[in-house]
C-alpha positions in Angstrom: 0.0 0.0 0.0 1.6 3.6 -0.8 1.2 5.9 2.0 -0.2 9.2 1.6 2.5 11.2 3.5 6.1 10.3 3.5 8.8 11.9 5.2 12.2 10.4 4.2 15.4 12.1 6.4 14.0 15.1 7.3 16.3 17.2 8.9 15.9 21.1 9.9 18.3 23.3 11.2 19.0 26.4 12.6 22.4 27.5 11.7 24.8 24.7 12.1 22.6 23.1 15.2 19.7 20.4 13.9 16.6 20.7 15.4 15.2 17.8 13.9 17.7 15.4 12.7 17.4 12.5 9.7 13.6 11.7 10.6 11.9 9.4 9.0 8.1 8.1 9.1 5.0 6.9 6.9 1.3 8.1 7.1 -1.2 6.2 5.3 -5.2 6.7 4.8 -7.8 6.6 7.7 -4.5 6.7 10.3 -3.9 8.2 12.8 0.2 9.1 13.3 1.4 10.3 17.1 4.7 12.6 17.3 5.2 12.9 20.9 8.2 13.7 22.8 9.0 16.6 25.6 9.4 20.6 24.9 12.1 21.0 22.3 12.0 17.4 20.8 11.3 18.9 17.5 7.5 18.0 17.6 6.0 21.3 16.1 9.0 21.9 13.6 7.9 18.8 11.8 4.7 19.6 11.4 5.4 23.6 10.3 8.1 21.5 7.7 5.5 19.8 5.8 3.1 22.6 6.0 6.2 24.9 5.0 5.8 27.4 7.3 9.0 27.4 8.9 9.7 30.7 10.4 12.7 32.0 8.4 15.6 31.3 10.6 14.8 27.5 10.6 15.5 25.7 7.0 15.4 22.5 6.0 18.9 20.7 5.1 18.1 17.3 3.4 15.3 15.1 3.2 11.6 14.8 1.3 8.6 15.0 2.0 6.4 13.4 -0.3 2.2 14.0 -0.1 0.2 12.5 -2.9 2.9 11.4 -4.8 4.7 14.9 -4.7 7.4 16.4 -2.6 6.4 19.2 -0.9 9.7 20.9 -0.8 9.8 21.0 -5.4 6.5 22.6 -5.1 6.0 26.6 -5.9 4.9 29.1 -3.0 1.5 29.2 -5.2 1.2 25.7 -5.3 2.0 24.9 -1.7 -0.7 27.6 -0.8 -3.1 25.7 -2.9 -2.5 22.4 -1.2 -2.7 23.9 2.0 -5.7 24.7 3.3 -7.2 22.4 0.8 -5.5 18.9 0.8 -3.8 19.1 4.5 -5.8 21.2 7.0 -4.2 22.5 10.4 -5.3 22.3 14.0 -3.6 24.9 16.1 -2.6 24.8 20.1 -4.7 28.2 20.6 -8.0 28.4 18.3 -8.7 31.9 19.7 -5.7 33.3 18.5 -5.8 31.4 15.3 -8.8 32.9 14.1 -9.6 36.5 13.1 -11.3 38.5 16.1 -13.4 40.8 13.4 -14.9 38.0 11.7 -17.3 35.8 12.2 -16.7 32.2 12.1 -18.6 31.0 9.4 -17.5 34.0 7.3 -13.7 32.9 8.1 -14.8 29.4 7.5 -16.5 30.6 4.1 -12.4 32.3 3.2 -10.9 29.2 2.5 -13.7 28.0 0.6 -13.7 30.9 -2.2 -9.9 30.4 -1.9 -10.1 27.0 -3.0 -13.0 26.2 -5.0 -15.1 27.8 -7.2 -18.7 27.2 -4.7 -21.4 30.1 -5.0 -21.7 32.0 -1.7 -25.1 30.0 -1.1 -23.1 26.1 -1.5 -20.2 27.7 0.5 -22.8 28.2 3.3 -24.3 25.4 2.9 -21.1 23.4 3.2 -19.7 25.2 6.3 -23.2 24.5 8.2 -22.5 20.4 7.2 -18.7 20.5 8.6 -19.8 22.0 11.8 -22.4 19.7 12.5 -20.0 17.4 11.3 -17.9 18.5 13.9 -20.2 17.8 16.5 -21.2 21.6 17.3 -24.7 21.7 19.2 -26.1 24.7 18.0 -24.2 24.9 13.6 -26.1 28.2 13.1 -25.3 29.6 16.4 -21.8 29.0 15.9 -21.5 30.0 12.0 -22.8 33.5 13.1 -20.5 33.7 16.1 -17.6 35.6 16.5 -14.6 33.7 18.3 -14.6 35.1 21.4 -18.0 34.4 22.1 -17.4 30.4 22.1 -16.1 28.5 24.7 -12.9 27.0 23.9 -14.2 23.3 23.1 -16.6 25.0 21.2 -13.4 27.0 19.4 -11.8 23.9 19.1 -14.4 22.2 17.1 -14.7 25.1 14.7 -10.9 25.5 14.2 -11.2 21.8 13.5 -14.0 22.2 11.4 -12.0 25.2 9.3 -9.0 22.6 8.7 -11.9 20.0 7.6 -13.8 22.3 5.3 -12.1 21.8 2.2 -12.0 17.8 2.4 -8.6 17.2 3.1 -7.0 14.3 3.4 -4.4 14.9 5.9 -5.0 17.3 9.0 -1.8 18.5 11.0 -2.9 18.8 15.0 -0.5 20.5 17.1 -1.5 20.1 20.1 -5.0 20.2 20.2 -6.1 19.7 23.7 -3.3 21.5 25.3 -6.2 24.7 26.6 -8.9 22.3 27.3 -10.1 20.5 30.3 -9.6 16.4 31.0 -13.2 15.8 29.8 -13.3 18.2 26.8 -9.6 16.3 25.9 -10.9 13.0 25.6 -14.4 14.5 23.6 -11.7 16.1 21.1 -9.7 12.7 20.8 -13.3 10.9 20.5 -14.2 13.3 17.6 -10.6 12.8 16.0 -11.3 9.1 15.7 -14.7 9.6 14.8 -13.7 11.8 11.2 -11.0 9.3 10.5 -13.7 6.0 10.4 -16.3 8.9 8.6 -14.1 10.8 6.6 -11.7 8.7 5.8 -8.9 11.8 6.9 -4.9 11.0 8.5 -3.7 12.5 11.3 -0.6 13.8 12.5 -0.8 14.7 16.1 1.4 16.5 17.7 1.5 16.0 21.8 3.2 15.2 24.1 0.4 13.5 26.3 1.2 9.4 26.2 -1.7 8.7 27.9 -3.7 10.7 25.4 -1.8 9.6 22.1 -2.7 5.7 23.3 -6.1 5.7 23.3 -6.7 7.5 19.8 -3.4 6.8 17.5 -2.6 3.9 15.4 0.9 4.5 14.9 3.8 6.8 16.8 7.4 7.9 16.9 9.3 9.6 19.9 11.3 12.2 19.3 14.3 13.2 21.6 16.0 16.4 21.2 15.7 16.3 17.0 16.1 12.5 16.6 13.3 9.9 16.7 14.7 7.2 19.2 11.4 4.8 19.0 8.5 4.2 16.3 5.9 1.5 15.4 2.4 0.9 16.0 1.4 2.5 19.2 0.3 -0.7 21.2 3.5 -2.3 21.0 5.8 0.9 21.3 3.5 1.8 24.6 3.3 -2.3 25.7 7.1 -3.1 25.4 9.2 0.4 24.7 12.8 -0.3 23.8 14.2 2.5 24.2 15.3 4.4 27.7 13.8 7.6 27.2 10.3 5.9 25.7 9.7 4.3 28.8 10.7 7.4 31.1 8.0 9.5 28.7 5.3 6.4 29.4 5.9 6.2 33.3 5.6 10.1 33.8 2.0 9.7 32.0 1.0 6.7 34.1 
């Protein structure tokens, strides 16, 4: 089976120091991939690598990423802005400072949507109502008129996830995602997560650092450790019988 994301010796670098060194790993459809490891493993770096939004003084020395059968890093500017957005969709940590204060969230929502396809303003409605039902939102309309400060921040969370969702993607980026919510609006996010992969058929690539989290939602996962994966494989037998030193210091902090 060829996977849909596939990042072959990716290493990023800032100056002469690596920040991610010669990492490797394999995301294929309706999966869910964990990248987990502490605060400056490199977690976030890959995922800002194969959205390529690296801040400048970070750059990537070797490796591919491939997506679809392409390598990200051959692609234009204009033709990585077109895939993202529309084929791989991004979760951020902080949904209230991810979306625009001014607007409302179905009219943010309704952006990427005339940016990437050619829907009338009555379909792109229509279609951003369905993803936030789809997303589990109580009240769509409620929310679709809303501005972002007036949701809670599950209810944020939900939209933000519903703005990476509403182009049909088939790979969604989540940095993250729970990190400003509660234990029981945590697990409701994870549930939903699992949820649009059986429904949707969408990968994952979440970032966290949560073992205890990452177990009961991901199929597959690699460890990071200061830039360089130390452990990967499915996430039953990584979190069952770790090999590594450092994996099995991450699990017992979580336990």
């Amino acid at each position: 089976m060829d996977s849909l994301l596939s990042v072959k010796n990716l290493t990023v670098a800032v100056g002469l120091k690596a920040v991610v060194n010669d990492v490797s790993f394999d995301v294929f459809g309706a999966q869910i991939m964990a990248v987990a490891g502490g605060s400056g493993s490199g977690k976030t770096t890959i995922g800002l690598s194969i959205l390529r939004l690296l801040p400048p003084a970070l750059r990537i020395g070797q490796g591919s990423i491939i997506f679809e059968g392409k390598n990200l890093l051959d692609l234009s500017a204009e033709d990585m802005r077109l895939c993202r957005g529309a084929r791989i969709g991004m979760v951020f940590q902080e949904p209230l400072s991810a979306f625009d204060p001014l607007f409302t969230i179905g009219q943010q929502l309704e952006e990427v949507l005339a940016a990437h396809t050619q829907l009338t303003k009555q379909d792109r409605q229509r279609k951003v109502l369905e993803i936030l039902s789809d997303v589990e939102l109580p009240d769509p309309l409620r929310a679709y008129a809303s501005y972002p400060h007036q949701l809670s921040g599950g209810m944020r969370q939900r939209a933000m996830m519903a703005q990476a969702m509403v182009c049909d993607p088939s790979l969604i980026i989540a940095d993250e995602p729970t990190s400003s919510l509660d234990v029981t609006l945590q697990v409701k996010m994870m549930e939903l997560f699992v949820h649009l992969k059986k429904k949707k058929n969408i990968s994952f690539v979440l970032i966290a650092h949560d073992l205890g989290m990452i177990s009961q939602v991901a199929d597959e996962i690699i460890i990071l450790r200061e830039g360089k994966m130390v452990e990967g494989g499915k996430v039953d037998q990584v979190m069952g019988c770790p090999q590594n030193e450092y994996t099995k210091q991450l699990i017992e902090a979580f336990q």
